[in-house]
C-alpha positions, -999 to 999 in steps of 0.1 A, spaced: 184 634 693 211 621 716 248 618 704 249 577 706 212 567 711 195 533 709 158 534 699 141 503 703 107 507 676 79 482 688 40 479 689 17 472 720 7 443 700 40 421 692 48 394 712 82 392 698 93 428 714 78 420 743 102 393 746 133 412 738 126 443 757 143 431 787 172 419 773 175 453 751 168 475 778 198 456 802 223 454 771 217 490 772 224 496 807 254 477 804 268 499 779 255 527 794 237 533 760 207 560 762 179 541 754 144 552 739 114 529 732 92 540 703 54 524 700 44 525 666 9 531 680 14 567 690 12 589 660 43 608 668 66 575 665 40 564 629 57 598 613 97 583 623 89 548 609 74 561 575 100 586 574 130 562 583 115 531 560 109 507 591 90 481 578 85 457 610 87 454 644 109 451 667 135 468 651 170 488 667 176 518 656 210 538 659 226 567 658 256 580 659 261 616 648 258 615 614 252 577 614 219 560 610 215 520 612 184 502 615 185 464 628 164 438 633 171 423 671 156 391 665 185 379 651 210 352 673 231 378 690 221 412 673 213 426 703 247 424 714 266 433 683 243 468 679 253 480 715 286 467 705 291 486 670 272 518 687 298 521 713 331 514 697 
């Protein structure tokens, strides 16, 4: 994994990430944030979200280092404030 990374966990099936995924993937252009989109559909990504306790989708994941946060984006101005607490 990336030093500061942003992973965005979603499923080909929620409308509600497919409404945020624009806004997440330009926040993270913005803050020139790496960003990497995980679909709970694919096997590989199943094995992170059991491992890591997600529990729905869309949710942010970051990490920094050591540091592990998970988020839920659907929240009035999350978005912003994860890209905001990864980078400072």
């Amino acid at each position: 994994m990336l030093e500061k990374t942003m992973y965005m966990v979603t499923a080909s099936w929620c409308s509600s990430c497919k409404m945020i995924k624009p806004k997440v993937e330009a926040t993270a252009l913005r803050y020139n944030v790496p960003l990497v989109m995980l679909d709970v559909d694919q096997k590989e990504v199943r094995d992170f979200v059991e491992v890591n306790f997600i529990m729905a989708v869309p949710q942010l994941v970051f990490i920094m280092g050591n540091h592990f946060e998970i988020r839920s984006p659907l929240e009035n101005g999350a978005i912003e404030q994860a890209f905001k607490d990864l980078t400072s």
